[in-house]
C-alpha positions in Angstrom: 280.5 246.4 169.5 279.8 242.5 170.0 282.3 240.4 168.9 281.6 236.7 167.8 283.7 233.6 168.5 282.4 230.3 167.0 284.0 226.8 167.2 283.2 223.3 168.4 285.4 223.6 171.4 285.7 219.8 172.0 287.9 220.8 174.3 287.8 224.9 174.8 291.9 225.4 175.9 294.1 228.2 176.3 294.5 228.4 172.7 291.1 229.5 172.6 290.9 232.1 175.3 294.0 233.4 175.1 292.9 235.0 171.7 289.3 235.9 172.7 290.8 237.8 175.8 292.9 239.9 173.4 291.0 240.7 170.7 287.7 241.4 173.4 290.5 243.8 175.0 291.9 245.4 171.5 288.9 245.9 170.0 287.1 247.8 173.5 284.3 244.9 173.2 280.9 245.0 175.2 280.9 241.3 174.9 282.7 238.7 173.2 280.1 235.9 172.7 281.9 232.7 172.3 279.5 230.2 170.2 279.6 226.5 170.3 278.1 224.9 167.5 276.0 221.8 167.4 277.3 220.1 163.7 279.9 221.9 162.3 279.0 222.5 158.5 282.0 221.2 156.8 283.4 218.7 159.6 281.8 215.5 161.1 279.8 215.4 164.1 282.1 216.0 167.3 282.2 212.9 169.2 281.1 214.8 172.8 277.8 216.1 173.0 276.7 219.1 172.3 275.8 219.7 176.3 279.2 218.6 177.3 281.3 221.2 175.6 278.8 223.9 176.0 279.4 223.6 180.2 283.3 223.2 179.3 283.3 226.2 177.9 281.2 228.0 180.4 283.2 226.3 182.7 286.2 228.1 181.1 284.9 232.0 181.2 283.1 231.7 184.6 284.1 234.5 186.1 286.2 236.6 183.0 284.4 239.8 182.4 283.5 240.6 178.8 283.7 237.0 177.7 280.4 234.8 177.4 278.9 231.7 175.9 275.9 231.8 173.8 274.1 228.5 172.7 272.1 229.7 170.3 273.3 227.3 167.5 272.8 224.3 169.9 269.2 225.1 169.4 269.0 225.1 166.3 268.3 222.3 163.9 270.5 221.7 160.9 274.1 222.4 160.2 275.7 225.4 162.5 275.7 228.0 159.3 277.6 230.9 160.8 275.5 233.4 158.8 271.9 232.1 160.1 273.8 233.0 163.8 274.9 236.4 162.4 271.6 237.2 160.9 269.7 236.3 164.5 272.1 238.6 166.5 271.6 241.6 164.3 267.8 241.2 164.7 268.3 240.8 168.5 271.2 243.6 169.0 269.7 246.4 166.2 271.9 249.2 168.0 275.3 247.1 168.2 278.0 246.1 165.6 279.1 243.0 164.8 282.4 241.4 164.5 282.8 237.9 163.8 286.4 236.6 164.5 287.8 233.7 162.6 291.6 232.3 162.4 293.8 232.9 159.4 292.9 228.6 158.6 289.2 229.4 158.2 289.6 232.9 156.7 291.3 230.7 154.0 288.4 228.6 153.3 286.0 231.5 154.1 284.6 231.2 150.1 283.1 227.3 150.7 281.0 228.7 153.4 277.6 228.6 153.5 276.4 231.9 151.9 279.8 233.7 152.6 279.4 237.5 151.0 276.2 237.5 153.2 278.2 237.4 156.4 279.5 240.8 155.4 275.6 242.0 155.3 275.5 241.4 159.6 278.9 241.5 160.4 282.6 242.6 160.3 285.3 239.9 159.6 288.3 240.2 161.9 290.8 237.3 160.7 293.2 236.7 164.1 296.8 235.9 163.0 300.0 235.7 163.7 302.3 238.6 163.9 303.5 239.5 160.1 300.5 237.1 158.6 300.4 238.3 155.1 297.1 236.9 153.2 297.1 235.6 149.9 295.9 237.8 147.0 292.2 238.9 147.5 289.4 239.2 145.6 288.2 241.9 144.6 284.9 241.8 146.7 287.1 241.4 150.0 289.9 244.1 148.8 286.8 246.6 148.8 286.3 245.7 152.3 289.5 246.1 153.8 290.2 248.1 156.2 293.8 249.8 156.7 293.1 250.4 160.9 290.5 249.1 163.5 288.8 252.4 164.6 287.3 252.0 161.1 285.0 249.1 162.2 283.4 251.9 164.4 282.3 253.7 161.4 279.7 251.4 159.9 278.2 248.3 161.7 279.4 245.8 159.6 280.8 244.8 156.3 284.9 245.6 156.9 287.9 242.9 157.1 290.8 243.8 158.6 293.7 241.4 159.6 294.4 241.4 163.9 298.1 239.8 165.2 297.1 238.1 167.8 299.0 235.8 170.6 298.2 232.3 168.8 299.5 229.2 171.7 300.3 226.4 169.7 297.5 223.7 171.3 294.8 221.6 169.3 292.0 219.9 170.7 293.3 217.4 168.7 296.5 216.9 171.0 294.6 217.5 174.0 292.0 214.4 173.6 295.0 212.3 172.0 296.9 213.0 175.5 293.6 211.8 177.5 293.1 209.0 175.0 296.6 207.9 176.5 295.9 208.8 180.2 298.6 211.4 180.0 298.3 214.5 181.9 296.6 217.6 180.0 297.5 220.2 182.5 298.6 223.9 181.7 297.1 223.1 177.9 293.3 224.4 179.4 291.6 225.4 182.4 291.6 223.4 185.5 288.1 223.5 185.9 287.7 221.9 182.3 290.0 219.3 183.4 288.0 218.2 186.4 285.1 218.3 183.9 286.9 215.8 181.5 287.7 213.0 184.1 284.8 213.4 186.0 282.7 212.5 182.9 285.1 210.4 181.5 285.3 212.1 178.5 287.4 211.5 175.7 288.5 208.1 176.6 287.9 206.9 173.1 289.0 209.5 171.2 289.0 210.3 167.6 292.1 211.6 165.7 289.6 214.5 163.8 291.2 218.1 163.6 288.0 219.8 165.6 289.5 223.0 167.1 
């Protein structure tokens, strides 16, 4: 299976890779493909370019096996609509299932998404929470896809939910820019090698106060 890890990563942190380590581990993963988008469908633009947090987060997996980046919405005109990604890796990967991973926060606004039920058409949804994470009621078009244990992902190549405890650190790239905005020290919140990236680009200096994770 190839899992699916979108976000703007403006900055990728240890928040970030702690959970795609995990789940690419729990879930026996060929690859986790971590996708940066370009514009973020229901956000404004991020105020670093595209290019920028691309190589942060290559930067960041260099060297993890399992974990890579894919750019594939960069390249693409228009909003980042996670289904248009889905739909181009199911053409490109016929023999491999999908699993699109997405925190408990955007599994809550998963309905306002561009063409949601049709994510389920390319792709599993794996929601990663915390331990004991209870969702509210669903639907009845998600209740019919839930799945009671993992190994039942294996069974089909796409079109289960299933709720995943993961490790979730609490760091936002939020606080992370806000703490280079005020030339404090980021250190231990994300790789060093994304650090060095940061000041030697200068990057984040005029931060914004957005919520971009």
């Amino acid at each position: 299976m190839i899992g699916v890890y979108g976000g703007t990563f403006n900055p990728v942190h240890y928040g970030h890779l702690r959970t795609a380590l995990e789940v690419r581990e729990c879930f026996e993963l060929d690859d986790l493909k971590m996708i940066p988008c370009r514009v973020p469908a229901h956000r404004g633009e991020p105020d670093v370019s595209a290019e920028h947090r691309l190589r942060m987060l290559e930067l960041a997996v260099a060297g993890t096996p399992g974990l890579s980046v894919d750019r594939r919405e960069l390249d693409r005109p228009g909003p980042s609509y996670m289904v248009d990604t889905l739909q181009s890796l199911a053409a490109e990967l016929p023999g491999s299932g999908l699993v699109l991973f997405v925190g408990a926060d955007a599994f809550t606004g998963l309905e306002g998404w561009h063409r949601w039920r049709d994510l389920f058409d390319y792709a599993h949804i794996v929601v990663m929470a915390r331990p004991g994470f209870q969702p509210s009621v669903l639907g009845d078009f998600m209740r019919a896809r839930l799945a009671a244990r993992r190994d039942e992902l294996r069974d089909a190549r796409a079109g289960k939910l299933f709720f995943q405890a993961v490790t979730l650190l609490d760091i936002a790239a939020t606080q992370i820019r806000r703490i280079v905005a005020d030339g404090t020290n980021p250190r231990f919140l994300l790789p060093d090698a994304v650090l060095a990236y940061i000041q030697q680009h200068q990057l984040y200096r005029a931060s914004s106060t957005s919520t971009e994770t």
